[in-house]
C-alpha positions in Angstrom: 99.7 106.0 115.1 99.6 102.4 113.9 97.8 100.8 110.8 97.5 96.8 111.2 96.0 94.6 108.8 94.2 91.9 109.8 92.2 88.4 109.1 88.6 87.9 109.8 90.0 84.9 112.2 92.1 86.7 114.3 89.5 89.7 115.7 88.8 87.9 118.5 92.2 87.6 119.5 93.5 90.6 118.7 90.7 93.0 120.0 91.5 92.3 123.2 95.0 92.9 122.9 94.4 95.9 120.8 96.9 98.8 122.0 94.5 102.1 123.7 97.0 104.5 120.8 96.6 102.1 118.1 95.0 104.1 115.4 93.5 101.7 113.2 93.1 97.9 112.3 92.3 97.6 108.6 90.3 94.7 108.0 89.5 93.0 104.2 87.1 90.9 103.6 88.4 89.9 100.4 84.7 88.2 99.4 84.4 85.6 102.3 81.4 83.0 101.9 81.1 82.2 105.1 79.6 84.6 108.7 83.0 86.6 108.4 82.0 89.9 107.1 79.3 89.9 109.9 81.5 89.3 112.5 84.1 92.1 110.8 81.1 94.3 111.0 80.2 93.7 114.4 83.8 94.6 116.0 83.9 97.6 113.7 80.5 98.5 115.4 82.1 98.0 118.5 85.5 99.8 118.3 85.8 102.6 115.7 89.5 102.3 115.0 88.1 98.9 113.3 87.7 99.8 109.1 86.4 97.0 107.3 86.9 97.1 103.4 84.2 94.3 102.1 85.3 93.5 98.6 82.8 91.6 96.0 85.4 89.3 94.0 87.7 88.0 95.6 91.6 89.3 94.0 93.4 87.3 96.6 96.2 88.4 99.0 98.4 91.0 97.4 95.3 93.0 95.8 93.6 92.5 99.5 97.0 93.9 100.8 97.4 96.7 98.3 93.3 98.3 99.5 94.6 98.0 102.9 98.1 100.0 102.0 95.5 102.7 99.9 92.7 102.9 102.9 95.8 102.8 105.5 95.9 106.7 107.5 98.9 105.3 110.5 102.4 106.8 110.6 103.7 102.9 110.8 102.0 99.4 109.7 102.3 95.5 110.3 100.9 93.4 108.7 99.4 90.1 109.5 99.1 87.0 108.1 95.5 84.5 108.0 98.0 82.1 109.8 99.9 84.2 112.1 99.0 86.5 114.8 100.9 88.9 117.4 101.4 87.4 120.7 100.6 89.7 123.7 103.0 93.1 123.8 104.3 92.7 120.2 103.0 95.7 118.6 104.1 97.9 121.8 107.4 96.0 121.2 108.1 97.4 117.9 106.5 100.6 118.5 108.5 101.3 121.3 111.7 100.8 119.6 110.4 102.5 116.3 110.5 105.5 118.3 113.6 104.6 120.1 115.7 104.4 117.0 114.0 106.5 114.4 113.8 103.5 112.6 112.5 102.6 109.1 111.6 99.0 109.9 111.6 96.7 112.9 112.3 93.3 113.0 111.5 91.4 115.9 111.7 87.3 116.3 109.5 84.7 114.9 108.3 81.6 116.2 106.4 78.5 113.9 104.0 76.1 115.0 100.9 73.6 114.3 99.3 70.7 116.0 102.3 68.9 117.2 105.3 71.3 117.9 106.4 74.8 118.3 109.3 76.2 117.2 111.7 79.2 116.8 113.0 80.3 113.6 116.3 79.8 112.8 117.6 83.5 111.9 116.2 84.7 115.3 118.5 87.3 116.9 119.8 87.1 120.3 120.4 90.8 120.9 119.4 94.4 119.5 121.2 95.6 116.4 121.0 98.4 114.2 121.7 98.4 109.9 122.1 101.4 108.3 121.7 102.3 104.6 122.7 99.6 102.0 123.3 97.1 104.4 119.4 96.7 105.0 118.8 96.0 101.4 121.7 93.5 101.4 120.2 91.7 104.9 117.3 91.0 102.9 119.1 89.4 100.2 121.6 87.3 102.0 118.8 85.4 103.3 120.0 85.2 106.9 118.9 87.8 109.7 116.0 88.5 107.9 113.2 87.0 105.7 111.3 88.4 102.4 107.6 88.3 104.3 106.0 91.2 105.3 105.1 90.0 108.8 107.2 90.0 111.8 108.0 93.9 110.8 107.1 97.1 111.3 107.5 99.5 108.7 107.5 103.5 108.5 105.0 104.7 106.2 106.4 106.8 104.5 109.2 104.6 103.7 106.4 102.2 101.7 105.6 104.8 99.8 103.7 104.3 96.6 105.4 100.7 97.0 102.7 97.9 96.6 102.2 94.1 95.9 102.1 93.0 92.1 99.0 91.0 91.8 99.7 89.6 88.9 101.3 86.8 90.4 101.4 83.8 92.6 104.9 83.5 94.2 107.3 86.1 95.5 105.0 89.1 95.6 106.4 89.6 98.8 109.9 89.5 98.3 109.3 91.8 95.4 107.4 94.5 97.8 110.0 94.1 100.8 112.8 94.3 98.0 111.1 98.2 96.7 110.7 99.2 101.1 113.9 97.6 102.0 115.7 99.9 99.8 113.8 103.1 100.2 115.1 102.4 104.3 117.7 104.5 106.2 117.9 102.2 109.4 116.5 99.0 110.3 116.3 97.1 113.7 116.3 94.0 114.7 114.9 92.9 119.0 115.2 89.8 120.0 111.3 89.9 121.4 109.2 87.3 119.8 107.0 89.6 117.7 104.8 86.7 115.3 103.7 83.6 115.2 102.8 81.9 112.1 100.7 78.8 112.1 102.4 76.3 109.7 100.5 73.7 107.5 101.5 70.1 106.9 102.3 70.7 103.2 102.8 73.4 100.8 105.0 76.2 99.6 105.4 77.9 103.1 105.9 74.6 105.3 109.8 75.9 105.7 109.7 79.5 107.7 
């Protein structure tokens, strides 16, 4: 069973591509102003493995994160991103290969994009591989193979733990969490299947994936 966390913005999309085992797509409406609860409400209505969390004040991404992790029931979660969504076969993707390798956290390949161009990130793999013990903790921190963002991954629940996203602050909360998972992690793999897509804006702090 799977646990995926998802935007208001991307139901549309993604119901229709939902896997039939998923177990459950944890929505949080971290106190939208607009029609998106409704909308949440309405595919929840129509597939039960759709939870929606509303919340009243908005705490912003890592405490919207952290209800999802606590309301979360799947043996492995992804996350996802307002800006990114899973192109068609992903999820199945890293599932599949979870289960292949026993593994503690998938990796799969990334591709950017906004109005004008699309393009592939630069520590995309080429082939399968397999880490193993300190070396996934070390991957993370070398910078290279692999990124300090939740997304793109697939991650063993159990490995997560009581692991969750200080929201206390407003850069790095997600190297921080990958950095507690990462090390808790036995075996990691990387497939070179383009897993996420991540919408990027014309300025600001993410513009460089």
């Amino acid at each position: 069973c799977l646990t995926r966390f998802l935007s208001v913005r991307q139901l549309k999309y993604q119901r229709r591509r939902m896997p039939v085992w998923a177990h459950e797509v944890i929505i949080i409406d971290d106190a939208s102003t607009d029609a998106s609860l409704l909308l949440a409400h309405a595919y929840a209505q129509r597939d039960a493995r759709f939870i929606v969390i509303a919340k009243s004040v908005n705490g912003g991404v890592s405490n919207a994160r952290n209800e999802g992790l606590a309301a979360s029931k799947g043996r492995y979660i992804a996350f996802v991103e307002p800006k990114g969504t899973h192109p068609i076969n992903a999820i199945e993707r890293l599932y599949e290969n979870a289960i292949k390798y026993n593994a503690d956290i998938i990796k799969g390949n990334n591709i950017t994009f906004n109005n004008s161009k699309t393009k592939s990130a630069n520590y995309n793999v080429k082939s399968e591989a397999v880490i193993t013990g300190h070396a996934i903790l070390t991957a993370l921190l070398s910078h290279q193979a692999v990124r300090g963002h939740p997304w793109g991954k697939l991650f063993k629940r159990e490995i997560i733990g009581d692991s969750c996203f200080p929201d206390d602050i407003s850069m790095c909360e997600d190297l921080l969490f990958c950095m507690k998972v990462f090390s808790q992690a036995q075996k990691m793999v990387f497939i070179p299947d383009t897993v996420y897509c991540y919408r990027l804006r014309n300025a600001g702090a993410t513009g460089n994936k």
